[in-house]
N, C-alpha and C positions, 0 to 999 in steps of 0.2 A: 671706176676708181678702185684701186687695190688698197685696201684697209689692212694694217701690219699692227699688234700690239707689242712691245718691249719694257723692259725696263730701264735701260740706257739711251741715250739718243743716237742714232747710229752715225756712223762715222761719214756718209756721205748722205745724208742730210744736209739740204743745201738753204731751209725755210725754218721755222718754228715758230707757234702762235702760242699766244700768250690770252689767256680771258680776264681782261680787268675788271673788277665793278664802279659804279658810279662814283668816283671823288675817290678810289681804294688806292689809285697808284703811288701815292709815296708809301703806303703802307706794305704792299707789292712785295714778295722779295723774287726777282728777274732772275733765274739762274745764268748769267751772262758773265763773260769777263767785264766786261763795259758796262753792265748793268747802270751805271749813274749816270753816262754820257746815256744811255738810252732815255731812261726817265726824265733826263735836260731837255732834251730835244722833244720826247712826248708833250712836256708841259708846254715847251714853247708855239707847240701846234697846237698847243690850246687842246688836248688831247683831254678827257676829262670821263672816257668810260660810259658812255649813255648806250643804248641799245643800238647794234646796227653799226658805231662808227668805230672806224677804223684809222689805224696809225702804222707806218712803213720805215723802215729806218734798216741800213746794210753796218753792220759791224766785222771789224775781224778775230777769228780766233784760231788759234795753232796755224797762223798763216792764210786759213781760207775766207772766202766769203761769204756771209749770215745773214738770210735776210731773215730781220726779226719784223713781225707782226704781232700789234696789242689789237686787241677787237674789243669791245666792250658790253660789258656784261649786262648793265643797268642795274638793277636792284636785285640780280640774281632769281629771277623767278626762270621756270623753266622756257616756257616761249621765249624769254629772251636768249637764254643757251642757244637757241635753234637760232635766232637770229643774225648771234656774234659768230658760229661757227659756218655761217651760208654766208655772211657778209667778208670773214675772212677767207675764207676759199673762191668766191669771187675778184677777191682782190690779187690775188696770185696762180688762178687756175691758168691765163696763160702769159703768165708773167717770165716763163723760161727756167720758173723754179720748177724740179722733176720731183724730190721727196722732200715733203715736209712733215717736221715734226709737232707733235697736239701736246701741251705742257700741261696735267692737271691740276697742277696747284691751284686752291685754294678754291676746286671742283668737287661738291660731290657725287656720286656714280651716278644719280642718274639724271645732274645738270649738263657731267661731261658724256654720258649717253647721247643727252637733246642737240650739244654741240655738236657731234658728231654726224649726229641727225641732220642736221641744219646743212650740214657740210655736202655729206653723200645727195641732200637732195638738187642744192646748187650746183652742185657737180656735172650733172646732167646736159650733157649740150649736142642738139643733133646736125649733124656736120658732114653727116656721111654724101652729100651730093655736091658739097661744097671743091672740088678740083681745082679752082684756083684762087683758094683763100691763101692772103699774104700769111708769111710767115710770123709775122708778129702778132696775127688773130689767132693763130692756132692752137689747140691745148699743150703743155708743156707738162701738167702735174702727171704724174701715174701712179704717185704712190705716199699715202698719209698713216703714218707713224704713231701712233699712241702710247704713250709712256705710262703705260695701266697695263701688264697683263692681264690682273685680275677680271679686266671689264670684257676680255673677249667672250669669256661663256658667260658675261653676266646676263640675265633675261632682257632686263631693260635695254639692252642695247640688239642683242637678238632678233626681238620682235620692233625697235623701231626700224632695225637694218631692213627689215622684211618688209615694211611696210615702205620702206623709200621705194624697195624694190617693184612694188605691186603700184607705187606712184608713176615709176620709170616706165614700165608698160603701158600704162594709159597715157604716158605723154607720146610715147613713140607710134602707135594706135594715132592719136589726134595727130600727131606731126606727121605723119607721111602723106605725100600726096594718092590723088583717089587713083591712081593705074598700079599703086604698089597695094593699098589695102580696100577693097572692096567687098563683097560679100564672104567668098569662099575664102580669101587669103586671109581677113581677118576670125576665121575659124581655126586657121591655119596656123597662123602666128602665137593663139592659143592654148592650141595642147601640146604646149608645154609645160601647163599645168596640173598634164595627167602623171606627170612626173614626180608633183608635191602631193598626190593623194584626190585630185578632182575628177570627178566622175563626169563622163559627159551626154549628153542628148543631138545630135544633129538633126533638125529636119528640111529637108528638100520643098520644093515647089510641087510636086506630087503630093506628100504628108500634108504640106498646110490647105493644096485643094480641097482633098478629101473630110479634114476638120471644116472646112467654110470660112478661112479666112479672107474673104473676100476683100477685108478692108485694106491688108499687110499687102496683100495682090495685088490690087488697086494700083498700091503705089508703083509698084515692081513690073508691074505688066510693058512699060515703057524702055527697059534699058535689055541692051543682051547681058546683062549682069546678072545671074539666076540670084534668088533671095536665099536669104537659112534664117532659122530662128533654131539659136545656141542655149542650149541650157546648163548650168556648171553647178555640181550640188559638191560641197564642201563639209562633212560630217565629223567634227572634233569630238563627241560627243560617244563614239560609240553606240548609235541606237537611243541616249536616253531621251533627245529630245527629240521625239516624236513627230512636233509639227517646223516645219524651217522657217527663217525669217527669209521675206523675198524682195529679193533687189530686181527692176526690170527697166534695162535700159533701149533708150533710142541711136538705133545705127542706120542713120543713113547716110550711108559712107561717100556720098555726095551727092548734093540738092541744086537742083539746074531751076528749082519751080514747078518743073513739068512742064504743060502747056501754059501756062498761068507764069511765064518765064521769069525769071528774075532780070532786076538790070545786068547787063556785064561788066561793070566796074564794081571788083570787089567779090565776082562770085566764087575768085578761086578761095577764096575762105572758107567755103562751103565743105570742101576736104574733113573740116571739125565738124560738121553735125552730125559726126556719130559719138562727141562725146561723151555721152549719156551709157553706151553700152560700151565705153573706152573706160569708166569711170567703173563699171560692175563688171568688166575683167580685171581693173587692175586691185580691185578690191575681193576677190576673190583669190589672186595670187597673195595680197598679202595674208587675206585669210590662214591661207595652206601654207604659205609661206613659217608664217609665226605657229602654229596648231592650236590656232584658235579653237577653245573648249566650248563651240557654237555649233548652230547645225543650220548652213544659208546656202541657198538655190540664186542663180543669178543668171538671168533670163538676155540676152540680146538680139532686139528684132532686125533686122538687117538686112538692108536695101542699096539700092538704088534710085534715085528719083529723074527719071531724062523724058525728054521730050518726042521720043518715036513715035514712028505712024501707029502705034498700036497704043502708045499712051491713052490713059483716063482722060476725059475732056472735063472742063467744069458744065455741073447740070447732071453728069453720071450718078446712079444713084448706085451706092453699093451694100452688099450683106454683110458684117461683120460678123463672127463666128456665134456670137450668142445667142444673132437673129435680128438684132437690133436694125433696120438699116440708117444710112446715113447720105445722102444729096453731098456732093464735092460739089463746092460752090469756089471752092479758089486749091486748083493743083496744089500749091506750095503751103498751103495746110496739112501738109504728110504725117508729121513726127506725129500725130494724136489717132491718125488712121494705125499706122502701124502700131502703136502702143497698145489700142483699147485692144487688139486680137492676141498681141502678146500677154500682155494682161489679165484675158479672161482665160487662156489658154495654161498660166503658171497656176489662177487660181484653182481650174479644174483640175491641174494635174496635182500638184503638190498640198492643197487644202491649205495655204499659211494663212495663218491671226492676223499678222501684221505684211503689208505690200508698201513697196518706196520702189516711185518708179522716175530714175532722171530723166530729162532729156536739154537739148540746148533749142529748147521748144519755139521762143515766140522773141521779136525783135523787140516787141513792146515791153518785155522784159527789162532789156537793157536800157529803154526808156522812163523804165521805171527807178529802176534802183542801178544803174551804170555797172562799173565793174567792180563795185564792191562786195555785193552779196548774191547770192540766189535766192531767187523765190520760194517760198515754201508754201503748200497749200494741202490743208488737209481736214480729213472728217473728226479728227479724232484732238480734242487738247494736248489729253498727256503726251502724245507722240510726238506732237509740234515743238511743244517745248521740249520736248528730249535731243530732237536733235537738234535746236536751235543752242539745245545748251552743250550738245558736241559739236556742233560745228565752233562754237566761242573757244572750246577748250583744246579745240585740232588744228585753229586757222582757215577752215574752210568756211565761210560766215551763211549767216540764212537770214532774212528775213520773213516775216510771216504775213499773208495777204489773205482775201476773205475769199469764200465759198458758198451761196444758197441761192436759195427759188428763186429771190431778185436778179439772177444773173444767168439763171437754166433758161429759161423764158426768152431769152437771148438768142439762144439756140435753136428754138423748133424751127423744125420745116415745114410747110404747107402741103408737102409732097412724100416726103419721109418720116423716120421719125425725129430724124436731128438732122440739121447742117452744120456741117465742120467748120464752120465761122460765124461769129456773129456781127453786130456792127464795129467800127472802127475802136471804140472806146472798148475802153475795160479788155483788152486782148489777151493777156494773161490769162487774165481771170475767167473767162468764158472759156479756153481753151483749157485750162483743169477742168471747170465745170463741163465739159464732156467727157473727159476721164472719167469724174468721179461716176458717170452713168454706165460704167464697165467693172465696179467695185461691186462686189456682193455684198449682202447682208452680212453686218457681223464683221466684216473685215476693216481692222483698223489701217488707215492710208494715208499715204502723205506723197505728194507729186513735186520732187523738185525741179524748178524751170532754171537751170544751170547756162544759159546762153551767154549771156558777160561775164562768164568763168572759166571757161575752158581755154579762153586763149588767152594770152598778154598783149600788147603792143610796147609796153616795157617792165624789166627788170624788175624781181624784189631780191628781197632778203635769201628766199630759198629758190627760186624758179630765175631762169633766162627767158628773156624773148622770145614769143611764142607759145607753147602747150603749158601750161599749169599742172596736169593732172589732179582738179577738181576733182572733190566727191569722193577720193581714196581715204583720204586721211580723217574725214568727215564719217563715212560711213565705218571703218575702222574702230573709231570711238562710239558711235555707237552701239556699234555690236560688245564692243566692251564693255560697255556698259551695265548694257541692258541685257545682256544674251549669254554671259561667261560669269562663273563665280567668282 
């Protein structure tokens, strides 16, 4: 979507939205000719400005035709900005309107920021295999107007542009199917980031031999899809901060099971289970995107998981790089095989305090907490709560689950020294609790189980059907947080 700032409303401008607050529209003032026939017709729709809802109404002026949009603001808090500006631009993205104009009145910069925000990220719609979508589904907008110059080089608006952008990456990562992104392509699709300042690491199926990651292997030993584990260091910092915060995601760019097969209804979903390292790319681009004054590595371990004659069987016992080994007692246990090797491999290399590692880990997850929140699990308080209180403040939501001895024990193997499952109960929760057996001493962690987030099966406010990009806008705020002055 092509973002334009102005001071006039341009002359073929065929749209324009309007941000009411909750109960504000008679007080309103519409720069319309019609303005009173608008607000007649709003009231009589019972139109009343709450968050989210929307009102359409065509008026004429100088002869042509106007479609005017009120979206509603609620109480004016900023999330809601993001809401009326995604909920408007869903309402005429392909409505046949091509340029609309954004009216800020009675906006301040960085509510009409958030609108915009809200706007650019519903915007997003991936269509590109779609050849014979009717004409009347298809997009029509290409171009949104803002009646601010002032705000184009404002910051607030800059770095939230940046971070839609670094959203839109990890939804197109999750949305393509697995013959378009798989191991090397999604390295590929990448570095593009070496363009905003990211530094990179690639390693081969050679490199990770040689280290012992037997566990990442494991998984990958089954597919002609060679594996890479990507590493993206982003340094706004200059040098001063020393030690990086580390993101480490799960890419397994699609999950058959293994031998341990999945059902076939429904596996093509599986395309998403590299959201986790779809989530620490695109939160790396917004990184670099915006110059974030942070210094973060972000690690993605990246597979394949298929059922070839050379696949892992369950009963294999495999080495994980730190020496630990681990009994595959169920193929489609992967995302934690490949994480703990990714994982000890960031920590060796890069030494960070702090490790957050997503993945769209365990089904039990979305049995737990549906599609509301992600799981959070971690060794550390203060960390939990930090990003439980950025995911509140980003939209990305967390909740928080337990982690101890009561649930390691779960784990042992009679044969090894863990097995990658434990009994049917608590699945979550024993599946971090094998993670956390790949965290060092001293390192603060927190493992998000992002599984009922990555994808939609319908609509909100910012996102269409389909990919979310989960974990951008989440991990974003926390580096703001926590990580930038």
């Amino acid at each position: 979507m092509n973002f334009n700032f102005a001071d006039e409303r341009p002359a073929d401008a065929d749209a324009i939205i309007f941000a009411i607050n909750t109960d504000g529209l008679n007080d309103f003032e519409l720069k319309l000719e019609q303005a009173k026939t608008v607000k007649a017709a709003a009231k009589a729709a019972r139109f009343d400005g709450k968050p989210g809802e929307v009102f359409e109404i065509f008026v004429t002026e100088a002869g042509n035709v106007l479609r005017v949009v009120l979206a509603g603001l609620g109480k004016g808090k900023a999330k809601d900005a993001e809401t009326a500006g995604g909920s408007a631009i869903a309402k005429i993205l392909a409505s046949g309107a091509k340029h609309v104009a954004v009216d800020p009145s009675g906006l301040n910069k960085e509510h009409l920021a958030r609108l915009l925000f809200g706007a650019k990220l519903r915007s997003w719609r991936h269509d590109k295999y779609r050849t014979t979508m009717p004409e009347k589904q298809k997009v029509t907008l290409t171009k949104i107007t803002v009646l601010d110059q002032d705000l184009e080089t404002a910051k607030a608006w800059q770095d939230l542009s940046a971070v839609a952008d670094g959203v839109a990456l990890t939804r197109e990562l999750v949305a393509e199917p697995a013959n378009a992104i798989y191991p090397e392509s999604f390295v590929a699709r990448c570095e593009e980031l070496k363009e905003l300042g990211v530094e990179f690491t690639v390693l081969g199926w050679d490199e990770m031999e040689k280290l012992g990651m037997g566990a990442l292997l494991g998984v990958s030993q089954g597919s002609e899809r060679p594996p890479r584990l990507l590493a993206m260091r982003w340094d706004g910092t200059n040098g001063a901060q020393k030690t990086p915060l580390a993101l480490v995601g799960k890419g397994v760019t699609f999950d058959t099971g293994g031998i341990s097969l999945k059902p076939g209804a429904g596996m093509e979903e599986m395309k998403w289970d590299m959201g986790g390292a779809g989530a620490v790319a695109g939160t790396m681009k917004a990184l670099a995107g915006r110059k974030a004054k942070a210094h973060v590595v972000g690690v993605c371990g990246l597979v394949e998981n298929m059922p070839d004659g050379k696949a892992q069987r369950p009963g294999d016992v495999v080495t994980s790089m730190n020496g630990q080994t681990i009994e595959v007692i169920n193929t489609d246990a992967e995302g934690r095989l490949v994480l703990c090797d990714a994982m000890h491999w960031t920590q060796e290399t890069f030494k960070p305090e702090v490790l957050i590692d997503l993945a769209t880990l365990t089904g039990a997850m979305i049995i737990a907490l549906g599609n509301e929140h992600a799981g959070c699990f971690s060794n550390d308080d203060d960390l939990a709560e930090d990003l439980i209180d950025a995911g509140k403040d980003s939209g990305d939501p967390l909740w928080r689950l337990p982690v101890g001895p009561a649930y390691d024990k779960l784990i042992n193997s009679p044969i090894a020294d863990m097995k990658n499952v434990g009994p049917r109960g608590a699945g979550s929760i024993t599946a971090a609790q094998f993670l956390k057996r790949f965290v060092k001493d001293g390192v603060k962690w927190a493992h998000l189980d992002i599984a009922g987030m990555v994808w939609a099966d319908k609509p909100s406010a910012v996102w269409d059907k389909g990919a979310t990009g989960y974990g951008v806008r989440l991990l974003n705020q926390y580096v703001a947080d926590h990580f930038e002055d």
